[in-house]
C-alpha positions in Angstrom: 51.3 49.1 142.1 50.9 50.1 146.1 47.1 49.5 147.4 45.8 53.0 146.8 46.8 52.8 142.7 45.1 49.8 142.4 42.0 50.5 144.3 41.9 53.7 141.8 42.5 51.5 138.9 40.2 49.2 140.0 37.8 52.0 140.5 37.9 53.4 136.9 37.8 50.2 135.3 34.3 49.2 136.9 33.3 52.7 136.6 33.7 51.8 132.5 32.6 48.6 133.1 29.0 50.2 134.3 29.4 52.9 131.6 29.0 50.1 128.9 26.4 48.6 130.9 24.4 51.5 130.7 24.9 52.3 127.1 24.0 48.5 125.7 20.7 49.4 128.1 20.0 52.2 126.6 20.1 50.9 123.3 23.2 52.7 121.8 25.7 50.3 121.1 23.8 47.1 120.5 23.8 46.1 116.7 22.4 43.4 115.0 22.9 41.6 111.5 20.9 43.3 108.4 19.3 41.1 106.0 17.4 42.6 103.0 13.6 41.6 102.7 13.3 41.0 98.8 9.8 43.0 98.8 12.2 46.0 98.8 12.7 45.3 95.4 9.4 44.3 94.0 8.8 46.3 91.4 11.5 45.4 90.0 11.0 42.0 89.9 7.2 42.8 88.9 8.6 44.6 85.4 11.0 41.7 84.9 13.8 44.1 84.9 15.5 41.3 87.9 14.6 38.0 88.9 14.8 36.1 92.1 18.4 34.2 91.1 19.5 37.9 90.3 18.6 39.0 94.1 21.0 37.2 96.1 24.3 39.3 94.0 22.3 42.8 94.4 22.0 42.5 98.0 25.6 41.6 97.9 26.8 43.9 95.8 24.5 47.0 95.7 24.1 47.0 99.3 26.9 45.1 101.1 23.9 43.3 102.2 25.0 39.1 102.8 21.9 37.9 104.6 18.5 37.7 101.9 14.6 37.2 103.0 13.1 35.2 99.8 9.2 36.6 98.3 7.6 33.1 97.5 5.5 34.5 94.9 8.9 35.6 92.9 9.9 31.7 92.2 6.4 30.4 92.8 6.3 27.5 90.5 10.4 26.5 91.9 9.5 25.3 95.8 9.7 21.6 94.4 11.8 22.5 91.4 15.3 21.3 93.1 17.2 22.1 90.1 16.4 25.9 90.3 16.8 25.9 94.2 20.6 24.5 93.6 20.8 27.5 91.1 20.1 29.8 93.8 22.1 28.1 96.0 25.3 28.7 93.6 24.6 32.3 93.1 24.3 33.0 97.1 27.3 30.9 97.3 29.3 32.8 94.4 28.6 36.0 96.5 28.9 34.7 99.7 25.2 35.0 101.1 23.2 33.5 103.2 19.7 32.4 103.7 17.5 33.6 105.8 13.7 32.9 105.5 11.3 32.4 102.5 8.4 35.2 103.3 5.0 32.8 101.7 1.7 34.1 100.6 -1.3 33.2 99.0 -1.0 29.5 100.1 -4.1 29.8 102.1 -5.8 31.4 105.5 -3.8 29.6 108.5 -6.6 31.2 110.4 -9.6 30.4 108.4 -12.3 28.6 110.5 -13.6 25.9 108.2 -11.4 23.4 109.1 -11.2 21.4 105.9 -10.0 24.8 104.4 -7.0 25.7 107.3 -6.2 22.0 106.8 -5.2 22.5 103.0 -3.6 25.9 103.9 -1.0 24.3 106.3 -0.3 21.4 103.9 0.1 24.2 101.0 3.4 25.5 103.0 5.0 21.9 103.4 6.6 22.8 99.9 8.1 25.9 101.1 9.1 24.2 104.7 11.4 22.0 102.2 12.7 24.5 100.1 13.5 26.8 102.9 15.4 23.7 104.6 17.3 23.0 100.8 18.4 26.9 100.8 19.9 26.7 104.4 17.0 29.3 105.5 15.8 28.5 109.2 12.6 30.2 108.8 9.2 31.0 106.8 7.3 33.7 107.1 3.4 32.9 107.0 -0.1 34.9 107.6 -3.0 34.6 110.5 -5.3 35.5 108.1 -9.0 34.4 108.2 -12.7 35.7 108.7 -14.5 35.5 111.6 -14.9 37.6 115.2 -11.2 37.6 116.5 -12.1 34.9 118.6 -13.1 32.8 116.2 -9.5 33.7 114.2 -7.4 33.3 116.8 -8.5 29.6 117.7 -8.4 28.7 114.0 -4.9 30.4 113.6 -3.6 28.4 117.0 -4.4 25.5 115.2 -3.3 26.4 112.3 -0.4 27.8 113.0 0.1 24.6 115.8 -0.2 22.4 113.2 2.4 24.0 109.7 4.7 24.4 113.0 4.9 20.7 114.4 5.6 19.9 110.7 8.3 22.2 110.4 9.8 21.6 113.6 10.5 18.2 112.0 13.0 19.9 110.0 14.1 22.5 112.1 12.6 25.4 110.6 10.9 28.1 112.3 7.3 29.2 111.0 6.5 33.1 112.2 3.5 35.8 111.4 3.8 39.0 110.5 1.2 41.5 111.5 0.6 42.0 108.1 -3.0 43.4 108.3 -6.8 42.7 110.1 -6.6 41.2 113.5 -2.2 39.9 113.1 -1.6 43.9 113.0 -3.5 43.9 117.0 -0.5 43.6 118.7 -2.2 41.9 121.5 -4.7 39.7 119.3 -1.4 38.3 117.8 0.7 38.1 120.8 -2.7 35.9 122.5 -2.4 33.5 119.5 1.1 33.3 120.0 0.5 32.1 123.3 -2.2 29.6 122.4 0.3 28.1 120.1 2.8 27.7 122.6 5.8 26.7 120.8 9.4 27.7 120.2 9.5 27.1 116.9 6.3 29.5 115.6 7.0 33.1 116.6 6.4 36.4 115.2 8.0 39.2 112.9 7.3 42.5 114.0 7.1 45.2 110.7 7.5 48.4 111.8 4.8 49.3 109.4 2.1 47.1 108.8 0.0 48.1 111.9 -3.2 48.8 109.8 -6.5 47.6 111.2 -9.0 48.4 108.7 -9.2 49.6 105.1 -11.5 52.0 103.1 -12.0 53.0 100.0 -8.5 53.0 97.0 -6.8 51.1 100.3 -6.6 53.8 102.7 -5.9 52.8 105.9 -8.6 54.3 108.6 -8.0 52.4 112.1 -4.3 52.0 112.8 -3.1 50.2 115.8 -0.4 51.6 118.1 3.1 50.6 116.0 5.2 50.9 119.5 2.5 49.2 121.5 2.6 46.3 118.7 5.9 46.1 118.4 6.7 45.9 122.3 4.1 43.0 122.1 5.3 41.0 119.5 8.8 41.3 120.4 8.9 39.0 122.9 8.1 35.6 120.4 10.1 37.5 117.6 12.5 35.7 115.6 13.3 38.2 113.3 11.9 42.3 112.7 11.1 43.9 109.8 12.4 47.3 109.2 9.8 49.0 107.1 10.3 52.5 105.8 8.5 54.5 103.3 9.9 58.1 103.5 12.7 59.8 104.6 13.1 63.4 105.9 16.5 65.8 105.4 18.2 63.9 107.8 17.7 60.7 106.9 15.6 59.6 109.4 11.8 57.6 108.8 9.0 59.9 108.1 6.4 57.3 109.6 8.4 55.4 112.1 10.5 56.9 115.3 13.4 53.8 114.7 15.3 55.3 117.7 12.1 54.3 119.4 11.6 51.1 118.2 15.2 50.0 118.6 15.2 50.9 122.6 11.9 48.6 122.4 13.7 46.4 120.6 16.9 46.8 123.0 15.4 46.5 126.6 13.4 42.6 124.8 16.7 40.9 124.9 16.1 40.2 121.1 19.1 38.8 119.0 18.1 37.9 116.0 18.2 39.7 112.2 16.8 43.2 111.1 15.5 42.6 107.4 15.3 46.0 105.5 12.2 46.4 103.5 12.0 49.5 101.8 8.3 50.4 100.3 8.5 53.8 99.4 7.4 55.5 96.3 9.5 58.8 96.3 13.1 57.5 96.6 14.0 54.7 94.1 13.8 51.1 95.3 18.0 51.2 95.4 18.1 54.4 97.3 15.1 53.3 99.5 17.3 50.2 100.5 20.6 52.6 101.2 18.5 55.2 103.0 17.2 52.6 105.4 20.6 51.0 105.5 21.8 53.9 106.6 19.0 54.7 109.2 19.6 51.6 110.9 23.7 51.5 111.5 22.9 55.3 112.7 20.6 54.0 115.2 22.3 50.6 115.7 25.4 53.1 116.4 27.7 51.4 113.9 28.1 54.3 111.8 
């Protein structure tokens, strides 16, 4: 090859090299691993129609889905029960899945500032530290809940939250929020208690839908917080993202969420971690809900 072919070669090659550049920055080649949230299938598991040991071969072979996100209150009375948790740990193994976080409720207000009360809510989610740690799972997912001015929340859920994540840091699991309602669905609120916190280990889970502020009357959401503002604020401390959807339109794309959107937020972060899939709708079933949004998100991941 004589000095002007190579310079040309040379040329093109960097000229593709950029190309790529450019495309990974703008969000339309960068993919991520899909895990499926097991809320997605609630109603399900609400009728008795599945249980949780059934969940780990539906993701698998339903979806095609090998990554699971465990709902606490579907093996409530099993966090210490280390018989059932080896069950579960031969079904995902059996299908070849993996763990990846427990999501816990109803164990107490993390952010609730009577401190003898936040004090029995962080030692309620020891249990599930421990059985996330026996499933392989590296992370819990936990609530900043409490009643107060936001002020008052967000030091009570700092030290909450401070607190349930030294302990789990002990055996290297993550504890993160989701804005899952009140002041954790103010992207900034959340994103300030994140920084009073302080700590690799605790983080956040951005859902693209739970951005609600306040509630009236049959549950209707009346004061909604930007979802793309929110998002681009908890991403940074994300350790995982929630892809919510509800409805779909005739071309398969989310009804109340611009996902193209969200993934060039999501892009231009620098996250790497796992998209969980948790269908909510009412209108598709919860099995074409969960291959609707499948399909959404390798169409915008640009791996289908």
């Amino acid at each position: 090859m004589n000095r002007k072919d190579f310079l040309r070669t040379t040329s093109v090659l960097a000229a593709g090299a950029l190309g790529s550049q450019s495309l990974l920055a703008a969000g339309k080649v960068k993919t991520y691993p899909i895990s499926l949230a097991e809320w997605s299938l609630h109603r399900a598991l609400q009728k008795k129609q599945i249980t949780n040991l059934d969940f780990p071969r539906i993701a698998k072979k339903e979806f095609g889905i090998s990554i699971v996100e465990y709902v606490n209150q579907f093996f409530k009375d099993k966090a210490e029960d280390t018989g059932y948790l080896n069950e579960l740990l031969t079904v995902c193994k059996d299908n070849g899945v993996s763990n990846h976080l427990i999501m816990c409720d109803g164990e107490g207000e993390l952010g609730n500032t009577d401190d003898n009360e936040r004090k029995k809510a962080v030692e309620n989610h020891y249990k599930w530290v421990h059985a996330a740690k026996h499933l392989g799972c590296k992370t819990i997912r936990v609530n900043a809940a409490g009643n107060g001015t936001a002020e008052e929340v967000a030091k009570a859920a700092v030290d909450g939250l401070g607190r349930l994540g030294e302990y789990a840091a002990k055996e290297n699991i993550n504890v993160i929020v989701e804005n899952h309602g009140g002041y954790s669905s103010d992207g900034k609120w959340l994103s300030g208690v994140m920084k009073g916190v302080g700590k690799k280990t605790v983080g956040t889970l951005p859902d693209f839908g739970n951005f609600c502020l306040k509630r009236g009357e049959n549950w209707k959401c009346v004061e909604e917080y930007d979802r793309y503002l929110g998002i681009k604020e908890m991403i940074p401390y994300a350790k995982g993202v929630s892809a919510k959807s509800y409805g779909f339109d005739d071309k398969g794309n989310c009804i109340e969420t611009d996902y193209k959107k969200v993934f060039d937020i999501i892009n231009a972060s620098g996250f790497s971690g796992i998209v969980g899939i948790e269908y909510e709708g009412d209108v598709l079933s919860e099995y074409d809900g969960i291959k609707a949004t499948l399909a959404l998100l390798k169409r915008v991941m640009g791996a289908a």
